[in-house]
GUDO-897600 format. One record per residue: residue number from 1; chain; x, y, z of N, C-alpha, C in turn. Coordinates in steps of 0.2 Angstrom, whole numbers, plus 5000, padded with zeros to 4 digits. Layout:
REM residues N
 pos unit  n.x  n.y  n.z ca.x ca.y ca.z  c.x  c.y  c.z
 NUM    A    X    Y    Z    X    Y    Z    X    Y    Z
...
END
This chain:
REM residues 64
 pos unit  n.x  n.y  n.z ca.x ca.y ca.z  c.x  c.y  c.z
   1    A 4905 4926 5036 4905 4930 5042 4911 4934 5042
   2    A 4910 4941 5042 4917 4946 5041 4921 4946 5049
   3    A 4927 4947 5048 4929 4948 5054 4928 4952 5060
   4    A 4930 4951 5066 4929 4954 5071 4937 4960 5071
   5    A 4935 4966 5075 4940 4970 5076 4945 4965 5082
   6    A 4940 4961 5086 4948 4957 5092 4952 4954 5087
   7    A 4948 4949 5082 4952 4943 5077 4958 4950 5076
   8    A 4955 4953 5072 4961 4960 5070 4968 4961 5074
   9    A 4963 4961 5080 4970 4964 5086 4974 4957 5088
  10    A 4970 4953 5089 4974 4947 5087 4980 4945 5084
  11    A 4978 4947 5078 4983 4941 5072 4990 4951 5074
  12    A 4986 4956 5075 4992 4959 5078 4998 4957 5082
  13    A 4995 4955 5087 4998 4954 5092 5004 4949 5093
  14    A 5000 4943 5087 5005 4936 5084 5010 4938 5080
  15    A 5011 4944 5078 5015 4947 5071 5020 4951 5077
  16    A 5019 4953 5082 5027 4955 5086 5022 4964 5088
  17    A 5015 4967 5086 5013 4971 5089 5012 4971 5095
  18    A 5014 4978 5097 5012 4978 5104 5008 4986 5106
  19    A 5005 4987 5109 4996 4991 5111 5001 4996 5114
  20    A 5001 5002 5112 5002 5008 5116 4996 5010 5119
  21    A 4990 5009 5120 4986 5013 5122 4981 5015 5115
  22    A 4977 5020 5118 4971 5022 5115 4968 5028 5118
  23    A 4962 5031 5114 4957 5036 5118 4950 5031 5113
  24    A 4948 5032 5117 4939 5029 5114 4942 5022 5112
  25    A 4937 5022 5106 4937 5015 5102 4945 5013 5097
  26    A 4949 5020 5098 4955 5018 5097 4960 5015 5099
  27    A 4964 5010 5094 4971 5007 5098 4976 5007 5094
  28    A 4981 5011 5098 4986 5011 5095 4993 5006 5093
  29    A 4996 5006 5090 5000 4997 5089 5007 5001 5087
  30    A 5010 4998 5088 5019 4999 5085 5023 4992 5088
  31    A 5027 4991 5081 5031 4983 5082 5038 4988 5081
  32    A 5043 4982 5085 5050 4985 5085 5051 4986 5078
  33    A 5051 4986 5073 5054 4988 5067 5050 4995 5066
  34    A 5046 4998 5068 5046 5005 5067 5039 5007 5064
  35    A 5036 5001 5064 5028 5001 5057 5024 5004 5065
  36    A 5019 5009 5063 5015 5010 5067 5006 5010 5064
  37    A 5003 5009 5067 4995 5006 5065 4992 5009 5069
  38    A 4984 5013 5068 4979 5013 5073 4974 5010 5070
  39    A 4969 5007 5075 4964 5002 5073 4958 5005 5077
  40    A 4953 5007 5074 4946 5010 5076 4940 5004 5076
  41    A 4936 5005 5084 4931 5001 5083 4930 4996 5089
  42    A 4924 4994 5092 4924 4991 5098 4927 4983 5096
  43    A 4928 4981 5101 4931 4974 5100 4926 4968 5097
  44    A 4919 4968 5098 4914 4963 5095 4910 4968 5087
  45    A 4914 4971 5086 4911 4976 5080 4915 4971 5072
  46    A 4909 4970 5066 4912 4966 5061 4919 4974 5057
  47    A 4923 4971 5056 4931 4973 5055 4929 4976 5044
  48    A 4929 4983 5044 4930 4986 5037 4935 4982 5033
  49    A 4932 4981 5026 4938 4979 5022 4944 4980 5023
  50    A 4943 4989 5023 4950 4992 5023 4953 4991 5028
  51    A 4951 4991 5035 4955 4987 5040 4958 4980 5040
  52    A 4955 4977 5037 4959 4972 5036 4963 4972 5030
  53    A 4963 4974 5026 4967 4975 5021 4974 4979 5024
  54    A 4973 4984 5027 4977 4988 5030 4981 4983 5036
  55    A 4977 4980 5038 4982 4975 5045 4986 4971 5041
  56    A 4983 4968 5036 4990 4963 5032 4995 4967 5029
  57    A 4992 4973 5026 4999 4976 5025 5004 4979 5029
  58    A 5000 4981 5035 5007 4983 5040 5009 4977 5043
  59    A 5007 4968 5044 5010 4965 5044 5018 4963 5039
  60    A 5014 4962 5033 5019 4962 5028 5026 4967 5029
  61    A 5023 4973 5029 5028 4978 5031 5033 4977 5036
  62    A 5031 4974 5042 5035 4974 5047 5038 4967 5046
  63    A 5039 4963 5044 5042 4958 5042 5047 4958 5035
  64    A 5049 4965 5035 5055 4965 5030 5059 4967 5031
END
């Protein structure tokens, strides 16, 4: 079962992101180190590869 966009905003959230806001189905994210992320898509919608691909790496990122 592919992930959900919450699960996404989720493990965001645990990694030190915090939600600036949005228009529509997007959210916007930035952690104190400067990395910034937008994430598209309702909360119970299954999460694109690239999206999650994209969310580990701007975790990785922000943790250097």
């Amino acid at each position: 079962m592919p992930k959900k966009i919450r699960e996404l905003l989720g493990e965001l959230e645990r990694a030190g992101f915090v939600s600036r806001g949005g228009k529509g189905s997007h959210r916007n994210f930035t952690h104190p180190s400067g990395v910034v992320l937008t994430i598209s898509g309702c909360l119970g919608d299954d999460a694109k590869p690239y999206q999650i691909k994209l969310v580990r790496e701007k975790i990785e990122e922000s943790q250097k």
